[in-house]
N, C-alpha and C positions, 0 to 999 in steps of 0.2 A: 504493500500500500504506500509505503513512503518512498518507494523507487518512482512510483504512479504520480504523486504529487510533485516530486521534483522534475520527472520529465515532465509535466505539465507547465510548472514554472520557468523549467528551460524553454519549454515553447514556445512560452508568453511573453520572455525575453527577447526571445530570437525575432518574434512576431513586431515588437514592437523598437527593435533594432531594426531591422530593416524600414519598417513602415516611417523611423526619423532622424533614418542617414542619410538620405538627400540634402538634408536642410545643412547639417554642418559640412556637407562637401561640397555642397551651393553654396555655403558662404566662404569657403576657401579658395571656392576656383570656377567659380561662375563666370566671370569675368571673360576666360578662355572661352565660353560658349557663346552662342546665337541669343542674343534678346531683342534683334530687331522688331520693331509691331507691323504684321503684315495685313493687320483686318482694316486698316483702313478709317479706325477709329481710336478716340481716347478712350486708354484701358483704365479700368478703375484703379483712385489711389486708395490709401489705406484711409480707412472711415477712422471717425475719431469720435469715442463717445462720449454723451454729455445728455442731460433730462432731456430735451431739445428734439436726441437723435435716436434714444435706446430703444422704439419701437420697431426701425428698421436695420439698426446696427449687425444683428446676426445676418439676414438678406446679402448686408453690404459686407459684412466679412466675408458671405460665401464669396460671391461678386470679385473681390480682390482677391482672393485667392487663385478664384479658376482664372483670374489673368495674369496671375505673379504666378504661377505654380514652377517651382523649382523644377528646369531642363525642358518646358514647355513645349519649345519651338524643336529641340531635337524629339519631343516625341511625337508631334503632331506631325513633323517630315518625317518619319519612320512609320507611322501608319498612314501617310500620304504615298510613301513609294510603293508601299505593299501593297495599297487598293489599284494606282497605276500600273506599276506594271506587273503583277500579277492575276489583278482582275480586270483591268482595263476599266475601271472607275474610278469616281471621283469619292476625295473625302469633305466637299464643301459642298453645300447646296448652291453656291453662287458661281460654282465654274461645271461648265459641261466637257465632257472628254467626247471629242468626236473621231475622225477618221485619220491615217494616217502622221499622227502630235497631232493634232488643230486642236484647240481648246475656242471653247464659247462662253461668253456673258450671260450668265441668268438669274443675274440680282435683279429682283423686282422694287426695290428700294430708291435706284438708281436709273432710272429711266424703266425698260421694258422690248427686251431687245427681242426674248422671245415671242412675247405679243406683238410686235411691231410683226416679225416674223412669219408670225400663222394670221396676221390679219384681223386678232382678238379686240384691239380700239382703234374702228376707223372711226371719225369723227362724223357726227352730226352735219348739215347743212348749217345751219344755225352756227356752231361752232367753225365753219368755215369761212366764215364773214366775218367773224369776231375778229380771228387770225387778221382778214385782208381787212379789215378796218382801223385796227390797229398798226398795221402797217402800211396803210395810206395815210394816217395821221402821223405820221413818222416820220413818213415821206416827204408833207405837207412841207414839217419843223425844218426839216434839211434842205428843201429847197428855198426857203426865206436866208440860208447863209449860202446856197449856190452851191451843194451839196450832194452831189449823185450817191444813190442807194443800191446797192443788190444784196441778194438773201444765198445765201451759199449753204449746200444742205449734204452733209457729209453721208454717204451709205453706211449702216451700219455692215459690220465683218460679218454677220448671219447670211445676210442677202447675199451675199457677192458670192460667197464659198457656200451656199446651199449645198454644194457635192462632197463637203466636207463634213456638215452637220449626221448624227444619228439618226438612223432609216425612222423610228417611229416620232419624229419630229414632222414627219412630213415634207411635202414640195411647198416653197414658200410661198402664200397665199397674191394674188393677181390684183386684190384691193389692200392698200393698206396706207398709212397715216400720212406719213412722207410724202407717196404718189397722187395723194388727196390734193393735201396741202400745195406741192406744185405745179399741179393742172388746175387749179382753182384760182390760183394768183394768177398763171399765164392767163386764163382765159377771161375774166372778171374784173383784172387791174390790169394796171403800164409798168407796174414792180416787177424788176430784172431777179430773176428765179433760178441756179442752177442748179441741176440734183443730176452728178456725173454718173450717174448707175449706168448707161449705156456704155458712155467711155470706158469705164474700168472692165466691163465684160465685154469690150473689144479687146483691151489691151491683156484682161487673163485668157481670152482666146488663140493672142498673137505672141504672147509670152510665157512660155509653155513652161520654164526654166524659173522662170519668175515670180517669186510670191509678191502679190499687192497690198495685203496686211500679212502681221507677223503671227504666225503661228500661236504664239504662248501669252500673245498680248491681247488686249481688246481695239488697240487703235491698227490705224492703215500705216505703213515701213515710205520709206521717200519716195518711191516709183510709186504709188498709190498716193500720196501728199503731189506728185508733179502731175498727175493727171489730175488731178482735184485743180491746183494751181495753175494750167495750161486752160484747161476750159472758160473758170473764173477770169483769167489774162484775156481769154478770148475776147468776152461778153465786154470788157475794158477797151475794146480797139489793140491790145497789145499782142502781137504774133511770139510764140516760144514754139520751138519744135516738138511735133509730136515725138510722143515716148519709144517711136521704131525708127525715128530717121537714123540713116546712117552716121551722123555726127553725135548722136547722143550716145554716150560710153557707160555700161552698170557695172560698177564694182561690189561682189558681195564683200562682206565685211561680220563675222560673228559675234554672236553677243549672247550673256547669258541671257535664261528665260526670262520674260515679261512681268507685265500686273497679275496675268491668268494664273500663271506660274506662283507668284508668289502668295497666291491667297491659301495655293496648296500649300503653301511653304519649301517648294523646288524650286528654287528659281538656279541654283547653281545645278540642279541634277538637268535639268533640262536645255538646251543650245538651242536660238532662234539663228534668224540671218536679215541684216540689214545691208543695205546697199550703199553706197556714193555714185551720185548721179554728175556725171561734168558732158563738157562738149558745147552746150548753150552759151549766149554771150549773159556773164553773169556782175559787168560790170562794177570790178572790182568791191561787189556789196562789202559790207564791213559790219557786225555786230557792235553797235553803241552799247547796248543796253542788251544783258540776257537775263532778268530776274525772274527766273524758271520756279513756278509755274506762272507768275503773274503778268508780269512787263516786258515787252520787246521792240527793241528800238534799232533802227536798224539807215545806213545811209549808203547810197550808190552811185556813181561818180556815172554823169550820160549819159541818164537814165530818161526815163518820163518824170515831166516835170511836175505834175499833178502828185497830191500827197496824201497816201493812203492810211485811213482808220481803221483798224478793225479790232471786231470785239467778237471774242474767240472763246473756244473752248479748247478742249486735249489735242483734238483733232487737228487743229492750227497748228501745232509743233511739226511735224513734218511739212507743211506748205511753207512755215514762214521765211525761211531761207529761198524758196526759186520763187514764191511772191514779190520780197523785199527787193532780189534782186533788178525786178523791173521798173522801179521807182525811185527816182534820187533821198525821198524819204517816207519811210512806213514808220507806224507807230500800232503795236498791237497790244489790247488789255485782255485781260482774264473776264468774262463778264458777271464774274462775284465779284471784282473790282471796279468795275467801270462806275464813272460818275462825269454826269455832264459837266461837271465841270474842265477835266480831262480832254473831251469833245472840242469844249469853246478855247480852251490853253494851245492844244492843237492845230485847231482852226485848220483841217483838212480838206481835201477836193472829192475822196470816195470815203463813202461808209458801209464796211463789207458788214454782216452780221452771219459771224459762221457757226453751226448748229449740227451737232452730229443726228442720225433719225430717231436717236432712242429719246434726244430733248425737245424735238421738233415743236411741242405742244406748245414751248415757251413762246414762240412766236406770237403766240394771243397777250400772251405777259408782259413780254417788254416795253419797256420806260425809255423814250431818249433821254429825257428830262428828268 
């Protein structure tokens, strides 16, 4: 009996020796490890109790702990590699694993890539007016300072790589928000509209070799940003070579995995591929200003004289370089940053308003003013 008790005590030892050696080998040598935050948000800090707070304080302790938990990030990439490449799934609900690496967007939180997708929120008529009212009244404001306008509408990565996405996702629906939105402006207003979805499914027709978004990411790689930037240059009066002339040159170029990647927590297990695009006259542009993600400032020596606005989102970071290049001066903001005032400081000749499809809706939203 008392062999029985002490193996049981040894048990209980052993039980709770392992269950709070992490904590003293995490506070020795954590430091050596991964504590980047890849969700995308602020992690809980440590609650602090007081009469005030002790109704939610056990909540909030739980709360900081599952986002302090000592070796965290290495074990959430260790049962992210396993569902990978073992099962060929995912461990987030916010990343899809499709065909061949493709990874897909399906945080519903953040736009709605997949609904955009299968055609789940087209919009109302009603609500199609809103939009173009909105943006005639916009339009209105900019031309009392002599202000040309266009709406630039980025595809999202689902549509373009439909051959990429998993079979019960389906073929991607014939109606949806974006296509609403830009056939309704062309045909209803005189607001300059461009949604390059044709463009890009010429050029992944003609570029066989060529990814036009990146794999592991959610946005479009710089061959997908120049088709986007070549169309928009177009609608400007400004000629750039299409992305198969013989003068234009693609350099791949590797890079660890993406946003997709990282929410798994792979972003080093996984390898994308981006490009360098040259061969265009790109008139020796010069980055002024790179306050990434926010501010981009940009000057070009012989360029067009007219001086571009634009109020951008992710999507812009690949354009902004063979944009800025056609303009003696661009100025692009973040549009969680933009403030008219900015606008009138500037005092610009174009104002691009660029929108990837999964924000499309903001278009009813936006404020010049």
């Amino acid at each position: 009996m008392k062999d029985k008790n002490t193996c049981k005590k040894l048990y209980m030892i052993l039980f709770l020796t392992v269950l709070c050696m992490p904590f003293p080998i995490w506070f020795l040598f954590g430091y050596f490890f991964d504590t980047e935050n890849y969700e995308n948000r602020n992690l809980e800090t440590k609650p602090i109790f007081s009469i005030d707070t002790y109704g939610e304080f056990t909540a909030a302790c739980t709360a900081y702990f599952e986002d302090n938990l000592p070796f965290k990030n290495a074990l959430v990439s260790l049962n992210s590699r396993i569902d990978y490449f073992l099962f060929h799934a995912s461990s987030s609900d916010r990343v899809i694993i499709g065909e061949d690496g493709w990874l897909f967007y399906a945080d519903t939180r953040d736009g709605n890539s997949i609904a955009d997708y299968q055609g789940q929120n087209v919009y109302s008529e009603e609500y199609l007016k809103i939009i173009a009212d909105n943006l005639l009244e916009i339009e209105r404001n900019l031309a009392e300072h002599e202000v040309e306008l266009v709406i630039f509408i980025a595809p999202n990565k689902e549509r373009v790589y439909s051959d990429r996405m998993p079979n019960h996702y389906g073929t991607p629906a014939d109606l949806y928000a974006a296509l609403q939105v830009a056939d309704y402006l062309q045909k209803h207003t005189d607001i300059r509209v461009i949604y390059p979805y044709d463009q890009l499914m010429r050029a992944k027709a003609d570029l066989q070799d060529v990814d036009l978004y990146y794999k592991t990411d959610t946005h479009w790689n710089s061959v997908g940003g120049y088709i986007g930037s070549q169309a928009l240059l177009n609608e400007l009066g400004v000629i750039m070579p299409d992305i198969m002339d013989e003068c234009i040159m693609i350099e791949e170029v590797l890079r660890t995995g993406g946003d997709l990647a990282k929410i798994l927590n792979m972003k080093n297990d996984l390898q994308d591929i981006s490009y360098r695009i040259s061969g265009y006259e790109d008139h020796d542009v010069t980055r002024e200003k790179w306050d990434f993600p926010t501010e981009f400032i940009y000057h070009s020596q012989n360029a067009d004289e007219r001086k571009l606005f634009v109020v951008r989102d992710s999507f812009c970071n690949s354009m902004a370089d063979h944009m800025a290049s056609q303009f003696n001066d661009s100025y692009m903001i973040h549009r969680s940053e933009y403030t008219y005032e900015d606008f009138i400081e500037q005092s610009p000749d174009i104002f691009v308003f660029e929108v990837v499809e999964r924000y499309v809706k903001e278009l009813g939203s936006f404020s010049l003013k």
